[in-house]
C-alpha distance (Angstrom), angle and dihedral (degrees) to the residues before:
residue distance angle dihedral
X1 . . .
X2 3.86 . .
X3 3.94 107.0 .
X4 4.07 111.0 -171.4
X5 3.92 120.2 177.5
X6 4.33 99.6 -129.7
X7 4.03 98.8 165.5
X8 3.01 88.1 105.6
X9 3.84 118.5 44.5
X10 3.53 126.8 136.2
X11 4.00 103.8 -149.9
X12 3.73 136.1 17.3
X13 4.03 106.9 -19.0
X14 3.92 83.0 -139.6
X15 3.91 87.4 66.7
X16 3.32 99.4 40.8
X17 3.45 92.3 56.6
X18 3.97 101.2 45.2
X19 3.87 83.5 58.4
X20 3.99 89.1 55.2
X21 3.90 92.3 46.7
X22 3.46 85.7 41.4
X23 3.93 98.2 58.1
X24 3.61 91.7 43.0
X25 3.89 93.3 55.0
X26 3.88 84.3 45.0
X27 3.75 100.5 51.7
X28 3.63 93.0 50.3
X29 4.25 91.8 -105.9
X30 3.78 94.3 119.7
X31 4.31 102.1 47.4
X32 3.37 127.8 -124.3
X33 4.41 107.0 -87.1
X34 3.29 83.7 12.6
X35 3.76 119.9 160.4
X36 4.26 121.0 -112.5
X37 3.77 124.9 -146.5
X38 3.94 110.6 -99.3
X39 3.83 114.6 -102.9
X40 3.70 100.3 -105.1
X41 4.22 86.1 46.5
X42 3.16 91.8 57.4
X43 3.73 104.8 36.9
X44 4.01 81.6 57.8
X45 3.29 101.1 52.3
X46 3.74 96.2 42.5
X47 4.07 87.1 44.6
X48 3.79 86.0 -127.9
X49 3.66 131.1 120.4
X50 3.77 126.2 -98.7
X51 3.66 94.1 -127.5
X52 4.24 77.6 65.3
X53 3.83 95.5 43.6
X54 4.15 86.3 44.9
X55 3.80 91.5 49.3
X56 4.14 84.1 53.4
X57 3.52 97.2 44.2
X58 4.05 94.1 51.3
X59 3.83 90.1 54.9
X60 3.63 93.9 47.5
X61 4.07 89.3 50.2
X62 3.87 95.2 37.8
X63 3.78 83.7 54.1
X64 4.14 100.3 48.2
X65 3.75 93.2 -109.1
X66 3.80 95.7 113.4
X67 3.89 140.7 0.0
X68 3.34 136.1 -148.6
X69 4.33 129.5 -136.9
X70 3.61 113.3 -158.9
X71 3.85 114.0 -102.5
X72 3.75 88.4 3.4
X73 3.71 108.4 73.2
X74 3.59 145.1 -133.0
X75 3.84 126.7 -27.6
X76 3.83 145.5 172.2
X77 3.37 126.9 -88.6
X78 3.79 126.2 -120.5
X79 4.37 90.6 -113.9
X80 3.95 88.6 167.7
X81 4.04 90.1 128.6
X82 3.58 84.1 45.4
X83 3.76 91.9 70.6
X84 3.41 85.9 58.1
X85 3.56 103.2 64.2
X86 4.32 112.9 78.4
X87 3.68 112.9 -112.0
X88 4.08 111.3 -115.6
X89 3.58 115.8 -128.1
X90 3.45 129.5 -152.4
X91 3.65 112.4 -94.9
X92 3.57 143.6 156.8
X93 3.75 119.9 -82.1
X94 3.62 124.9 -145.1
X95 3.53 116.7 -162.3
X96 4.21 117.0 168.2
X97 3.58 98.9 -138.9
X98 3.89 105.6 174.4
X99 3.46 113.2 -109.0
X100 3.81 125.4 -158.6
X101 3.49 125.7 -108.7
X102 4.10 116.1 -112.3
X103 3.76 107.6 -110.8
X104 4.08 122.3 172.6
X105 3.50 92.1 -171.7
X106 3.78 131.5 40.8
X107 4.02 121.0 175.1
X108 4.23 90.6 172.1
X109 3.93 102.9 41.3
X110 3.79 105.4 131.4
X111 4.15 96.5 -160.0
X112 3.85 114.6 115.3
X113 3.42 133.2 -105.4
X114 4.21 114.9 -90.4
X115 3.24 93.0 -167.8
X116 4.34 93.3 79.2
X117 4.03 95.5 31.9
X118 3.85 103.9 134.7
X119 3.81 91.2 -122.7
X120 4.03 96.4 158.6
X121 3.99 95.5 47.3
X122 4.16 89.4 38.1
X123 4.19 79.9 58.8
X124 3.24 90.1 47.8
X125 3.77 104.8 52.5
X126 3.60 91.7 37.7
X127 4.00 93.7 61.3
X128 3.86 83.2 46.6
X129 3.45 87.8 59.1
X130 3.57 98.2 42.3
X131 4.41 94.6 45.7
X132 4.29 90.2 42.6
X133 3.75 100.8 33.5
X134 3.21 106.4 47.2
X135 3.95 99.4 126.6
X136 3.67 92.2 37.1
X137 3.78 91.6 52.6
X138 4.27 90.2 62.7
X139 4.00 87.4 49.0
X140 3.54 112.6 106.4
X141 3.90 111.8 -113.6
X142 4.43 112.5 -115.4
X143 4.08 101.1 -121.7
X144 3.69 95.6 -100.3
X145 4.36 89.5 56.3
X146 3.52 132.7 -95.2
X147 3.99 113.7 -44.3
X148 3.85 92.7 -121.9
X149 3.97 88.7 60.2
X150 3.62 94.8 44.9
X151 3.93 90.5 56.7
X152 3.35 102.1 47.9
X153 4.02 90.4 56.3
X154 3.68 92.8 47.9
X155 3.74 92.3 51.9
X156 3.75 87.3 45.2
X157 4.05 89.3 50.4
X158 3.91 82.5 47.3
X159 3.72 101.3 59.6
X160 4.46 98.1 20.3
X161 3.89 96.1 49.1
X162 3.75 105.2 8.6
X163 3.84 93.4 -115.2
X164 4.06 120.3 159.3
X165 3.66 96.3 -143.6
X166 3.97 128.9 157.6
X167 3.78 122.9 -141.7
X168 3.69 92.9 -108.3
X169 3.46 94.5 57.8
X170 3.23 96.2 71.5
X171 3.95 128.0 88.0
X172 3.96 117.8 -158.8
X173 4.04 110.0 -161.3
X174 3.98 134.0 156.9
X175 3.85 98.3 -88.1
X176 4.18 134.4 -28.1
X177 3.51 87.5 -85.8
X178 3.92 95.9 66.1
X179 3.35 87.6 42.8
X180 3.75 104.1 51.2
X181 4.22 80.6 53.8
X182 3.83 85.6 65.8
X183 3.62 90.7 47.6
X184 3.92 89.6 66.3
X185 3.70 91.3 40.3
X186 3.97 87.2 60.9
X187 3.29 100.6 30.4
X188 3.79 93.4 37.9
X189 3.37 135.8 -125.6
X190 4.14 95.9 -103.6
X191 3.72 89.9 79.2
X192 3.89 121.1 88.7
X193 3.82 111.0 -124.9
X194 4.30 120.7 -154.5
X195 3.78 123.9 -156.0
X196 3.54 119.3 -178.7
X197 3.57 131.0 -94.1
X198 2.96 117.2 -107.2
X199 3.90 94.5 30.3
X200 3.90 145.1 95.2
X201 4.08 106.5 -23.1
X202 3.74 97.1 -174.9
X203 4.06 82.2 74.6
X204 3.73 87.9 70.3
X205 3.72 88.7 61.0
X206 3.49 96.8 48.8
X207 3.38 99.3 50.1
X208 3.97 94.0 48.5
X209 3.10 85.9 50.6
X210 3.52 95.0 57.5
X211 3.79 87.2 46.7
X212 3.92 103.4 -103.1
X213 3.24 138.6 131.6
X214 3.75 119.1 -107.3
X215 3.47 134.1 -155.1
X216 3.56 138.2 169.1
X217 3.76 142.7 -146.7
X218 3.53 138.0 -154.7
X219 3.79 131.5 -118.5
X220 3.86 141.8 -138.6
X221 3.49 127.6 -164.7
X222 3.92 89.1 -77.8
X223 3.70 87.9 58.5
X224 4.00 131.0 -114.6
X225 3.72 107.5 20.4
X226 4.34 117.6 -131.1
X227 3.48 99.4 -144.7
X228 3.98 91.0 60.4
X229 3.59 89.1 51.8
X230 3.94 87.8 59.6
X231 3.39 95.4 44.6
X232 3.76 98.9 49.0
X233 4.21 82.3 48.3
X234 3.48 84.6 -123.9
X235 4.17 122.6 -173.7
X236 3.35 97.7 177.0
X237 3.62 129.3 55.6
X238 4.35 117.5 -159.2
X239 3.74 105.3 -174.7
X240 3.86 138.5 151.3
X241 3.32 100.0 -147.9
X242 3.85 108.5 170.5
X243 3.79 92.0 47.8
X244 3.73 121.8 2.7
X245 3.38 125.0 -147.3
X246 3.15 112.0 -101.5
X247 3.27 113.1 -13.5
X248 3.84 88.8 52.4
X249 3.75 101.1 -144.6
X250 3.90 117.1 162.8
X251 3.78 99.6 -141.4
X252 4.11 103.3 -127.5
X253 3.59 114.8 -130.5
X254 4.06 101.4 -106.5
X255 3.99 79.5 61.4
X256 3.77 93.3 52.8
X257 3.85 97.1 47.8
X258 4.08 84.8 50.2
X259 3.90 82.8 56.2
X260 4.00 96.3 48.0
X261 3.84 84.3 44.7
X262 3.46 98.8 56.1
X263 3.80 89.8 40.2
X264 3.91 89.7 56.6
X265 3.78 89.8 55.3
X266 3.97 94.0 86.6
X267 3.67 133.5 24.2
X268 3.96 91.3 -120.2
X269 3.17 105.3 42.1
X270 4.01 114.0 104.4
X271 3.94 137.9 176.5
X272 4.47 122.6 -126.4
X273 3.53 104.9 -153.4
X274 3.36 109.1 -171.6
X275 3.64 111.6 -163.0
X276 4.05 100.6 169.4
X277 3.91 97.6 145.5
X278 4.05 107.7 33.2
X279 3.59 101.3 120.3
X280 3.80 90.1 72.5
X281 3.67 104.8 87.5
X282 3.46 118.5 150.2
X283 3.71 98.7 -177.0
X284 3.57 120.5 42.4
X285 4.27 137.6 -34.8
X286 3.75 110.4 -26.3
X287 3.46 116.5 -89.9
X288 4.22 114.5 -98.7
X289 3.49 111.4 -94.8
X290 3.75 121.6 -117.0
X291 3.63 89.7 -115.5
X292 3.81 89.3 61.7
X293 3.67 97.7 64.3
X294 3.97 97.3 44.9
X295 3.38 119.4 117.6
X296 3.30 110.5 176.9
X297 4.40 108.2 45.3
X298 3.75 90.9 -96.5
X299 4.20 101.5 125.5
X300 3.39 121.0 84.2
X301 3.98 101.3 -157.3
X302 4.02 115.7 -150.0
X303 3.43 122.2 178.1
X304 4.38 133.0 158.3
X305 3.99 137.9 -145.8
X306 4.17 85.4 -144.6
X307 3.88 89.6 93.7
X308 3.15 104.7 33.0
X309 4.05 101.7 44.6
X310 3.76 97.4 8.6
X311 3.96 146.4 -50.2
X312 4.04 91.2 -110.2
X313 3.98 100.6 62.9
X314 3.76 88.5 73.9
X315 4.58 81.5 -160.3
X316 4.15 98.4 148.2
X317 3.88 122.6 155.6
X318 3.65 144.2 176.7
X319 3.28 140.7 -129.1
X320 4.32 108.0 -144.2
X321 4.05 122.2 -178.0
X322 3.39 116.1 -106.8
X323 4.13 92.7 -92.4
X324 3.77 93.0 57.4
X325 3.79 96.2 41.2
X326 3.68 89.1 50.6
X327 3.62 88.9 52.5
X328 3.66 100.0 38.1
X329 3.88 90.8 64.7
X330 3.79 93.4 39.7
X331 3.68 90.8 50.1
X332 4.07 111.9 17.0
X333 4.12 93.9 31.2
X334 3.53 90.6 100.7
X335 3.43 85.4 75.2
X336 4.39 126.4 102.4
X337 3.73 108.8 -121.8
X338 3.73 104.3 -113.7
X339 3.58 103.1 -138.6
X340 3.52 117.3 71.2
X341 3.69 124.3 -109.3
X342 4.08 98.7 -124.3
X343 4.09 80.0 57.9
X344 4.09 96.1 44.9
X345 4.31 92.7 48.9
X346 4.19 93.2 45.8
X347 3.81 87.8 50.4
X348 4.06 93.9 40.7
X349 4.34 86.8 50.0
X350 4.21 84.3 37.7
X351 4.03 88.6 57.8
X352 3.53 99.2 35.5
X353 3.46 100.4 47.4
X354 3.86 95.6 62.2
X355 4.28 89.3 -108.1
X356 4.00 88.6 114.3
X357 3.49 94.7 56.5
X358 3.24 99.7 49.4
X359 3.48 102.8 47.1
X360 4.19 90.7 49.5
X361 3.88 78.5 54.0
X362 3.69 91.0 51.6
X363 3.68 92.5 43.0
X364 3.92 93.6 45.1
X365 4.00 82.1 65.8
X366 3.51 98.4 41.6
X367 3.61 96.7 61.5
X368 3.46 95.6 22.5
X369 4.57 81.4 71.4
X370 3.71 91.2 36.0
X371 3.56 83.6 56.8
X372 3.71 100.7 57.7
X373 4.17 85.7 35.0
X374 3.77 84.4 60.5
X375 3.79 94.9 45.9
X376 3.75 93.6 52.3
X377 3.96 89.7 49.6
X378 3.74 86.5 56.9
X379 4.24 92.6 44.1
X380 4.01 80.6 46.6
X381 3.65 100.6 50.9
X382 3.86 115.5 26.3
X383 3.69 120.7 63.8
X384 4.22 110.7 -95.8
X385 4.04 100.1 -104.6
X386 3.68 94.7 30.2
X387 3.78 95.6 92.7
X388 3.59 151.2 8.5
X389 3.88 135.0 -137.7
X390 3.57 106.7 -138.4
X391 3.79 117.1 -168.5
X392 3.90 156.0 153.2
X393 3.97 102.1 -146.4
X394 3.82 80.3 -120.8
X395 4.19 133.8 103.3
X396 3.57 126.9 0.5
X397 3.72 108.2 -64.1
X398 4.03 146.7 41.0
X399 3.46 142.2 -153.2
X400 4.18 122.3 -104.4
X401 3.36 114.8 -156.9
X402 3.40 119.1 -159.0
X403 3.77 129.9 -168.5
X404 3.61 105.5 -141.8
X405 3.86 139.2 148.7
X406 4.22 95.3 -135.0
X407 3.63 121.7 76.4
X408 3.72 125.6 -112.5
X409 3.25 104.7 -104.5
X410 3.96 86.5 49.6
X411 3.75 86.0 59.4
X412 3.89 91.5 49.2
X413 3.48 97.7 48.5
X414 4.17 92.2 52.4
X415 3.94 86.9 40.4
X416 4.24 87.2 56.6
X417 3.43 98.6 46.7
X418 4.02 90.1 57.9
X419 3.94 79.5 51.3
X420 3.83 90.7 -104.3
X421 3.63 123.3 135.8
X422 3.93 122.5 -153.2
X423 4.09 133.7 174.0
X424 3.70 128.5 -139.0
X425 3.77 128.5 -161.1
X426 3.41 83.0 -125.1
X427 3.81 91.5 59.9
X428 4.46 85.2 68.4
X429 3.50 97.4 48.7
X430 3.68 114.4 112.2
X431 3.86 108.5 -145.6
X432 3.75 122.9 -13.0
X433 3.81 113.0 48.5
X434 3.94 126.7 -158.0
X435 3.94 102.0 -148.4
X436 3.74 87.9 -166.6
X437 3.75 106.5 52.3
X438 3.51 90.9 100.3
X439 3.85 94.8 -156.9
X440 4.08 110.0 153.3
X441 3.80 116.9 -173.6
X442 4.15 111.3 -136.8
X443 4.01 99.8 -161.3
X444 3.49 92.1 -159.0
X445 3.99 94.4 -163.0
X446 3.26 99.4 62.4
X447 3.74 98.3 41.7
X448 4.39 124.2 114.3
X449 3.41 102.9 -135.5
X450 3.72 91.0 -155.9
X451 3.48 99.1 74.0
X452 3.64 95.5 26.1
X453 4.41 92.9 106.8
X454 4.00 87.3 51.9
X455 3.52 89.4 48.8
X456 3.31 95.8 47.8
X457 4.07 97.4 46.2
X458 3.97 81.2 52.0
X459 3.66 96.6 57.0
X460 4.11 88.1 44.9
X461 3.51 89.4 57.0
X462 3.61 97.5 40.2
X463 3.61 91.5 59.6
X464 3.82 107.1 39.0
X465 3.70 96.1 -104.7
X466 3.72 91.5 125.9
């Protein structure tokens, strides 16, 4: 009779003693067709119940240690290949997960500021959601997102950018990044895609990673420049034209009818606008997206909730022509939506219901004083001449210029070992790199004003400006 000692078990006694029969049958102590103790035996001479002993007996038979005949009972199972496999033991795993570097002051961190997230009216919406959507909110979401989602951002494009856009246009997906993944899938990765130089380098990663070929082209002050699309044979165009990252150029609009132009040329050609920070205008209405002013279905429109509500949503979508969005869901609408629906119906209520408005409002005057804050730090602590602002009254950060002797990455360096991280332009450009421009991007959204003067006298004396 099997005797184990389980007084003193930590866990389910079931567990504990599957792992004992389980040795035993492994070792070789319990033979090979070998016949188990009923149940009730067992549960008696253990002083268990049988629910305990059944609970055992399942795991050992749902696992190929033992099988039971009908009317018979329980047996061993023939583990001979078993013996053959090396047992695992426990050992340390070591995994490189990349850890990020400890920085006490940031002047180009692009997160949003906490401090104005509308917390109280988010709660509110979201038990809405929960109390009148409750049969909605078990409904699998259609690939592009849930229709009520997709309407509310169209009639926001309608009356914020002046965008004719219908519901099924639009794509919801868990951040730009996702998205611009399905943009190769439909587009396919046989075409050569061109970002701008300088501009966002992570997009050369995704798009090798999606196994196409990426090119870039240069920029002027007017922003990407046409003839280095043709000569990089370019299909597909990846700009930022309203404000470009980082160089934040607003592309005028002789610029953007050169782009439609030379997107018109060929059938599969096709123009990414991404347009992720245009509700921060200090100045004036926002400038007309280049979606607005195409004719002919050749802008794909992408856009994201992670500046304008916050960087940890991860809610992006795009805006395909009526071609593309036709073939998305005839080709891609196999697909799961990848946000999930709670998420989709608390932003749809959030938009419709006026909230998103009026916190971009709120947030327009936010940054629009820690802007001029910011700007008087810099008057207050670097020497007048030393510098210049350089700006577009647009998005949520500008350039400082500073004329100094030391190269940028000199500057960096010193700024790091003080634990204080600062971007050049420099830092986005794709291949040839002027260590003298002496271009350092100020993110102003992400930036703690209390420590801003410090930092500020630490980058003076860094680069000779004292």
């Amino acid at each position: 009779m099997l005797t184990y000692d389980l007084t003193k078990v930590d866990g389910p006694v079931y567990q504990a003693l599957y792992e004992y029969i389980k040795q035993d049958i492994l070792s070789g102590k319990l033979s090979i067709k070998e016949k188990m103790p009923s149940k009730r035996t067992l549960a008696k001479n253990l002083g268990l119940s049988t629910i305990t002993i059944e609970n055992a007996y399942d795991q050992l038979i749902g696992e190929g240690y033992m099988y039971a005949i009908p009317k018979k009972g329980y047996y061993v199972s023939d583990i001979a290949d078993l013996e053959k496999i090396p047992v695992i033991s426990k050992k340390t795993v070591r995994i490189d997960v990349l850890s990020k570097e400890e920085v006490i002051f940031d002047f180009s961190s692009n997160r949003t500021d906490g401090t104005i997230f509308p917390f109280s009216v988010w709660a509110k919406v979201m038990r809405e959601t929960i109390s009148l959507r409750e049969k909605d909110l078990l409904t699998m979401s259609p690939a592009g997102g849930v229709y009520e989602l997709r309407k509310a951002i169209s009639e926001h494009l309608r009356s914020f950018r002046g965008m004719d856009v219908d519901p099924n246009q639009v794509i919801v997906g868990a951040g730009t990044e996702y998205l611009y993944s399905m943009i190769v899938q439909l587009l396919g990765n046989d075409k050569i895609y061109c970002i701008e130089n300088p501009g966002y380098k992570k997009l050369l990663q995704i798009y090798d990673k999606n196994k196409a070929a990426c090119q870039y082209a240069n920029m002027d002050d007017k922003g990407i420049l046409i003839e280095d699309l043709a000569d990089a044979g370019a299909d597909i165009a990846h700009v930022s034209p309203t404000h470009h990252f980082p160089t934040g150029i607003t592309m005028p609009i002789s610029r953007r009818y050169e782009l439609l132009a030379w997107a018109n040329e060929k059938p599969e050609r096709y123009i990414i606008e991404d347009d992720y920070d245009s509700e921060f205008r200090t100045v004036g209405k926002p400038i007309p997206s280049l979606q607005s002013i195409d004719a002919c279905g050749k802008v794909i429109y992408m856009n994201t909730f992670s500046k304008s509500l916050t960087s940890t949503i991860r809610i992006s979508y795009m805006v395909l022509p009526e071609k593309l969005a036709n073939d998305f869901y005839r080709e891609l609408g196999f697909y799961s939506c990848t946000v999930s629906t709670f998420e989709q119906y608390a932003l749809a209520s959030f938009i419709s219901q006026g909230y998103f408005e009026k916190h971009i409002n709120r947030m327009r005057l936010h940054y629009g004083k820690k802007r001029l804050r910011i700007l008087e730090a810099i008057e207050k602590n670097l020497p007048k001449g030393g510098y210049k602002v350089i700006e577009s009254d647009s998005g949520l950060h500008f350039i400082l210029e500073l004329k100094t002797k030391v190269s940028d990455s000199y500057v960096k360096e010193e700024m790091q070992k003080m634990k204080m991280r600062i971007a050049t332009i420099t830092d986005y450009e794709i291949e040839t790199k002027n260590e003298r421009d002496h271009r350092f991007i100020l993110n102003y959204s992400g930036i703690d004003m209390d420590g801003l003067d410090d930092a500020l006298k630490m980058l003076c004396r860094v680069a000779g400006l004292e």
